[in-house]
C-alpha positions in Angstrom: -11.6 -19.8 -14.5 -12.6 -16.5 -15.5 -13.4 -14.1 -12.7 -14.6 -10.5 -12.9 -14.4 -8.0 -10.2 -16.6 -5.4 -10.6 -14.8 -1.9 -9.2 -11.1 -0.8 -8.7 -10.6 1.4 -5.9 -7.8 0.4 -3.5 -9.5 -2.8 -2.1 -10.5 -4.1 -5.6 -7.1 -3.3 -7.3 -6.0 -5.4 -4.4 -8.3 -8.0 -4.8 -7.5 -8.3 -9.1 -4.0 -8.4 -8.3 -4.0 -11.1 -5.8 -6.2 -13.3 -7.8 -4.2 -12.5 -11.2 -1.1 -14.3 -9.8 -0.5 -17.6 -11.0 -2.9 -18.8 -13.5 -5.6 -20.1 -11.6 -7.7 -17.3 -12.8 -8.4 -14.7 -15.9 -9.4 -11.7 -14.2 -11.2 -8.6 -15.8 -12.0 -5.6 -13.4 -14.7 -2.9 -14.8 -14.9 0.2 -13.1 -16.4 3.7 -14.8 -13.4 5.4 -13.9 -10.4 5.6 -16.2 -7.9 6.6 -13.7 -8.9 3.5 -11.2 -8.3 1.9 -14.8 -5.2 2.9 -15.7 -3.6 1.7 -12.0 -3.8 -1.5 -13.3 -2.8 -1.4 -16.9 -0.1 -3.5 -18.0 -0.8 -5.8 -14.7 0.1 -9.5 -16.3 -3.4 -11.7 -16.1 -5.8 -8.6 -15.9 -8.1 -7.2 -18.5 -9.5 -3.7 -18.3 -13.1 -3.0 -18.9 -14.8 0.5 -18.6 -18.7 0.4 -17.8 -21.0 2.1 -15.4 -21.7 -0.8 -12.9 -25.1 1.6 -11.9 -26.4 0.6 -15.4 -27.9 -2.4 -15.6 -27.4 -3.1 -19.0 -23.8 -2.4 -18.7 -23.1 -4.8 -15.6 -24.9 -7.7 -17.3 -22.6 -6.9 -20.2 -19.5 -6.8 -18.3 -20.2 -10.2 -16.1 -21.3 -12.0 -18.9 -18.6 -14.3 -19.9 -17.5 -14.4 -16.2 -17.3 -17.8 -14.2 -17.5 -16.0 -11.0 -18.3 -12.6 -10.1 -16.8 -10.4 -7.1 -18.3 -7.2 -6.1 -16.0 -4.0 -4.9 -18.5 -1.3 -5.7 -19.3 1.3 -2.6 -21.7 0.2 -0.1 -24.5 2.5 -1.6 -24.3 0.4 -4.7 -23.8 -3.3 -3.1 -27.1 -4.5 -2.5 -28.5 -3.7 -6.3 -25.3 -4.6 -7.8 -25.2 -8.2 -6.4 -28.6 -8.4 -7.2 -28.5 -8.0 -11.0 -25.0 -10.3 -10.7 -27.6 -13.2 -9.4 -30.0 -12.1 -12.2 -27.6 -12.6 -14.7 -26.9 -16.1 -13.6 -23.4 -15.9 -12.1 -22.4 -16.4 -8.6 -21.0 -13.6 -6.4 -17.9 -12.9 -3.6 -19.4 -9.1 -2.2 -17.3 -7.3 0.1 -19.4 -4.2 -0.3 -21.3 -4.1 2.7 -24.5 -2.7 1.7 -26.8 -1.5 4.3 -30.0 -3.8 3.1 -30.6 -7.4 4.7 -28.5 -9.6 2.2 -31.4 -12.7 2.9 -33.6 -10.6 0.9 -31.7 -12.6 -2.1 -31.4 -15.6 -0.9 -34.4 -16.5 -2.3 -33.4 -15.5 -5.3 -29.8 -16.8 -5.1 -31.4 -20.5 -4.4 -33.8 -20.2 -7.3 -30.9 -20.1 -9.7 -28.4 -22.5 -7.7 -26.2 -19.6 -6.8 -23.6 -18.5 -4.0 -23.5 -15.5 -2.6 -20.9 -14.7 -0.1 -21.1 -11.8 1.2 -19.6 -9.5 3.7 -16.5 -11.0 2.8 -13.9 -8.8 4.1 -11.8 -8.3 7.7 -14.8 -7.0 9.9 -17.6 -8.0 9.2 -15.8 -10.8 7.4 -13.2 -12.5 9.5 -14.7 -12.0 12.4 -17.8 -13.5 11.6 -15.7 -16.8 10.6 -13.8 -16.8 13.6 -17.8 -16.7 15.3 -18.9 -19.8 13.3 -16.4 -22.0 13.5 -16.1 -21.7 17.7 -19.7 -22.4 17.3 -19.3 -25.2 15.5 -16.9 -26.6 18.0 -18.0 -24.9 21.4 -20.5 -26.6 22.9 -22.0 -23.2 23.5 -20.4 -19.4 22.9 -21.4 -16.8 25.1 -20.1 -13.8 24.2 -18.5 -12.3 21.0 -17.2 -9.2 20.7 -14.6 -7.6 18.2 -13.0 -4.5 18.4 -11.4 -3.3 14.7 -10.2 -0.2 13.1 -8.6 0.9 9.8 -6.0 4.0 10.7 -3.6 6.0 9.5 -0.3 5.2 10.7 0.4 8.8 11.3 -1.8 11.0 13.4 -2.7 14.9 11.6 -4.5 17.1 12.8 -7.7 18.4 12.9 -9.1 14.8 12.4 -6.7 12.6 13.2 -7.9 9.7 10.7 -7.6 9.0 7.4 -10.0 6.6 5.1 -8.6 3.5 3.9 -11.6 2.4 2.1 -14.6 4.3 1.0 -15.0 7.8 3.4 -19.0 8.0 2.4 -18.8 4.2 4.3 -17.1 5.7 7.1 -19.8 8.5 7.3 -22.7 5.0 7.8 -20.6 3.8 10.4 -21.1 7.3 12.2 -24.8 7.8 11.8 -26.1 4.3 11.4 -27.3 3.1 14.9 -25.7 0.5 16.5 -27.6 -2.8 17.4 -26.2 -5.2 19.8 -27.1 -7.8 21.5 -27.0 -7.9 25.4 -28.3 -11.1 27.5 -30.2 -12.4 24.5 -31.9 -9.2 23.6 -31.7 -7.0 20.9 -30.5 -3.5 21.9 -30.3 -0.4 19.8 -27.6 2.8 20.2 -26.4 5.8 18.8 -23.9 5.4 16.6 -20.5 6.7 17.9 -22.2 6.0 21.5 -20.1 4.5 25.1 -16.8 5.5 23.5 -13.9 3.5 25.9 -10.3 3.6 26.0 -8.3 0.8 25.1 -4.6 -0.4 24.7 -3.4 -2.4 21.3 0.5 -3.5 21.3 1.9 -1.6 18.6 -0.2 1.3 18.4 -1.3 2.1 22.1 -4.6 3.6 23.1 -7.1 3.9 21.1 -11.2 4.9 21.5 -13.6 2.2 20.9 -17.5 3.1 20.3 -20.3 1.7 19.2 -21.0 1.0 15.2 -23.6 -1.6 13.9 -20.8 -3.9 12.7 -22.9 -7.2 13.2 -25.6 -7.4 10.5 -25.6 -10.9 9.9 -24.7 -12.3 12.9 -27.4 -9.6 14.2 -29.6 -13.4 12.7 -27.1 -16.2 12.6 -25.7 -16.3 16.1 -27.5 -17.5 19.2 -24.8 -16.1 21.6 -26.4 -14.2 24.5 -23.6 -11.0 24.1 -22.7 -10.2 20.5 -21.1 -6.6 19.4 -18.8 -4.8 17.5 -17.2 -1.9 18.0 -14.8 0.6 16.0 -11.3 1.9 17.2 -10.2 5.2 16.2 -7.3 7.3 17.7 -8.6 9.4 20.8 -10.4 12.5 19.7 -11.7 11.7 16.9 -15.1 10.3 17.7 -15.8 13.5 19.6 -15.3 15.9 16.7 -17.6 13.8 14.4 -20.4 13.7 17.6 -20.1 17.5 16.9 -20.4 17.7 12.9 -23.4 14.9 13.2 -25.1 16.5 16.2 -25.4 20.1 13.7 -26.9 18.5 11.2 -24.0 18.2 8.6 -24.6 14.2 8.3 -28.1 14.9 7.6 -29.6 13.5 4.5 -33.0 16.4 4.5 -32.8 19.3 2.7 -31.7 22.8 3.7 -32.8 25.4 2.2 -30.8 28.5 1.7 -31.0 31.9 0.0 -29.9 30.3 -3.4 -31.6 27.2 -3.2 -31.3 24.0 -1.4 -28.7 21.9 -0.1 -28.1 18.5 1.4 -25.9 19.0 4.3 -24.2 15.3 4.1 -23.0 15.8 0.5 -21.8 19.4 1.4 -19.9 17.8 4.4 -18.3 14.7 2.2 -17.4 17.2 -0.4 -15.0 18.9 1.7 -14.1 16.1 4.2 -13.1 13.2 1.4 -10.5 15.3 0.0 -8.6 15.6 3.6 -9.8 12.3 4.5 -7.8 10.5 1.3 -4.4 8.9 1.9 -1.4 9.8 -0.1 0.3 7.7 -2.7 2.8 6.2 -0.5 1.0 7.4 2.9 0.9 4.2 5.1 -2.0 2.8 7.4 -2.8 0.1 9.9 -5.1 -2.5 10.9 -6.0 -3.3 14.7 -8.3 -6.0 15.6 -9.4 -8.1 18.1 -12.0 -10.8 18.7 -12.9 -12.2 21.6 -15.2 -15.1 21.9 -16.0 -16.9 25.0 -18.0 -20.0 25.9 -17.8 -23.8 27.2 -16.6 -27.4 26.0 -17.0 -30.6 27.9 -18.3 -28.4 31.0 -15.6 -25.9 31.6 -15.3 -22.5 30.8 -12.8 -21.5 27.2 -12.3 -17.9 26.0 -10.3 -17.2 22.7 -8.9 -14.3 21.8 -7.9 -13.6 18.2 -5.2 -10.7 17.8 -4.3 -8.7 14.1 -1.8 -5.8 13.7 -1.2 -5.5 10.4 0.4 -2.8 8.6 1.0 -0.6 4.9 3.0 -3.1 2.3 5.7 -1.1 1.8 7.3 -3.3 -1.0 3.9 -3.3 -3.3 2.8 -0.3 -2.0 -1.2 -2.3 -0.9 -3.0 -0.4 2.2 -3.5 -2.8 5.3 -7.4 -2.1 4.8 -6.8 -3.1 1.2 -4.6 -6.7 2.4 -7.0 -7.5 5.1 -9.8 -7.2 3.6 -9.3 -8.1 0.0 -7.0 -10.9 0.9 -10.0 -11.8 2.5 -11.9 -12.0 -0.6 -9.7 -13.8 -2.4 -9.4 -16.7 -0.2 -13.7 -16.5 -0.3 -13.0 -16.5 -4.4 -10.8 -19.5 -3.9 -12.7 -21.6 -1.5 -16.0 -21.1 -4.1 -13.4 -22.4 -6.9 -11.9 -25.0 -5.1 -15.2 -26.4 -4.6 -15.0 -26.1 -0.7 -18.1 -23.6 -0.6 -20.7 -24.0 -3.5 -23.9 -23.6 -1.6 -27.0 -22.4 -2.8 -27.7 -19.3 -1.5 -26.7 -16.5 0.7 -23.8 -16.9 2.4 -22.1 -14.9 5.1 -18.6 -15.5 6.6 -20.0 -17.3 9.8 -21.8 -20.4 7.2 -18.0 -20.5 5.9 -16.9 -21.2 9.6 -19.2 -23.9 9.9 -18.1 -25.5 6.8 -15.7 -27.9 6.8 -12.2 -27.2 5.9 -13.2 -23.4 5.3 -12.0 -21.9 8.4 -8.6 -23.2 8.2 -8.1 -22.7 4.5 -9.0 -18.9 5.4 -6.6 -18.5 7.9 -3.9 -19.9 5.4 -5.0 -18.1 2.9 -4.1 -14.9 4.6 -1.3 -15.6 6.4 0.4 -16.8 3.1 0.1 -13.3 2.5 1.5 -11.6 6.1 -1.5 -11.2 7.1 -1.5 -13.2 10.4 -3.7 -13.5 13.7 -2.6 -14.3 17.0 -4.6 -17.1 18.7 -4.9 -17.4 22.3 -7.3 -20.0 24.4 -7.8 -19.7 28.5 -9.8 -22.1 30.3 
């Protein structure tokens, strides 16, 4: 089966190597940039394509002979890009997570018998999996919260954090507002808002605050408490309160002597560059989901627990493991034939299906990547 996954950073170098093992699948990856490129060249089962994914003409090209399509492109580029995917007739596997409503294709998925799973990464990803399949065998869930963060393993000043994916989707997490929902209704908050301290076995304590981590389930889910929130080491939400409360996340204008200037690309031009981990520079991943609700008239909470750290022995980022390992097992359900519905898909319609959850949770821990279940009640 040939697969072809559009964009190479760390999470889709992860992605092409994982699904080049074996020879289940042909993989090609296309990315503009030659360096991203050259990371992968001489990697048995993968095929090297250069194209400008923003150029219609060019994507259609480069998923053309493709049985199955997966999209690693930045967020700013998801929503388009898995658009002209469906328009070219091929179905998708999208981790990007674009900030437009991903049923605005389903329409258009459906009218050409296509799958479109989306969101398919750790969080929103797993965690919306983990939310439909206790809905599917809960009588009713309650509550659902997760808590999840992508950190450096060690802390450095001045920001204390480090991006393990793409730093301008960082920057949406921090200016985006958060909606939750609380006792069945829909609530709205800053972003970065009720920061709380929490402890993790393995790391200790970290800050969670608000982010609008949900989308999907935002539709999907008919629990009366739903929200996510972000973990980052204590501090560091406070310093980026201060950058976004003077403007420097702001996408109007300035105008200065010699001209003008967006303050947001000023600020990611000299934050990315300090904000990139090193070669061999390690990171972690912390989450937790929490889920509580009823069966058969009693009270059952569940509580889903992920430390995961830096692959020393390949050299793959936790962010790049959990999430793209993730995406794999999404690639392989859709080729298995476990998943082949018309239409837009996120993670939670997996956990409904049958057989999905479990061969998800196999999928990843086959690869280290393990969560600890526990049920009270």
């Amino acid at each position: 089966m040939k697969v072809t996954v559009l964009g190479v950073g760390r999470v889709g170098s992860a992605i092409a190597k994982d699904l080049a093992k074996g020879d289940e699948f042909a993989v090609t990856v296309a990315d503009l940039s030659k360096p991203a490129l050259a990371a992968l060249e001489g990697t048995p089962g993968i095929t090297l394509r250069q194209a400008d994914l923003s150029n219609a003409r060019a994507l259609r090209e480069a998923v053309a002979d493709a049985d199955l399509v997966v999209g690693a492109v930045p967020g700013h580029m998801g929503f388009e890009t898995v658009r002209r995917v469906l328009e070219a007739g091929k179905p998708v596997v999208d981790i990007s997570f674009f900030a437009e409503d991903p049923f605005e294709l389903d329409a258009l998925a459906r009218s050409r018998g296509l799958t479109a799973i989306v969101d398919c990464g750790i969080a929103p990803g797993c965690s919306n999996l983990i939310l439909g399949y206790l809905e599917s065998v809960l009588d009713a869930v309650e509550r659902f919260e997760c808590l999840v963060g992508g950190l450096p393993a060690v802390r450095t000043w001045p920001f204390e954090y480090k991006a393990p994916f793409s730093p301008s989707d960082v920057l949406e997490e921090y200016t985006r507002p958060a909606r939750f929902v609380q006792r069945g209704e829909l609530v709205t908050r800053p972003a970065l808002s009720d920061p709380e301290l929490l402890d993790f076995p393995g790391v200790g304590t970290l800050e969670a605050f608000n982010t609008d981590g949900l989308r999907s389930l935002l539709r999907t889910s008919r629990a009366p408490d739903r929200i996510e929130r972000t973990l980052r080491y204590p501090g560091h939400i406070e310093k980026m309160r201060v950058l976004r409360e003077m403007g420097l996340f702001s996408k109007e204008p300035v105008h200065l002597r010699g001209g003008t200037a967006i303050p947001l690309e000023l600020t990611s031009r000299l934050l990315f560059p300090m904000w990139q981990l090193g070669e061999r520079e390690e990171d972690l991943t912390v989450m937790r989901v929490v889920v509580e609700g009823k069966k058969d008239g009693r009270k059952v909470r569940y509580d889903y627990d992920l430390f995961d750290r830096y692959d020393a022995k390949t050299g793959t980022l936790s962010m790049a493991r959990t999430t793209g390992y993730t995406c794999t097992a999404g690639v392989r359900l859709w080729a298995r034939g476990l998943y082949r519905e018309p239409g837009v898909a996120p993670p939670e319609f997996l956990g409904r299906a049958p057989g999905c959850y479990p061969f998800v949770m196999q999928e990843l821990a086959k690869r280290g990547v393990v969560f600890r279940e526990t049920v009270t009640g």
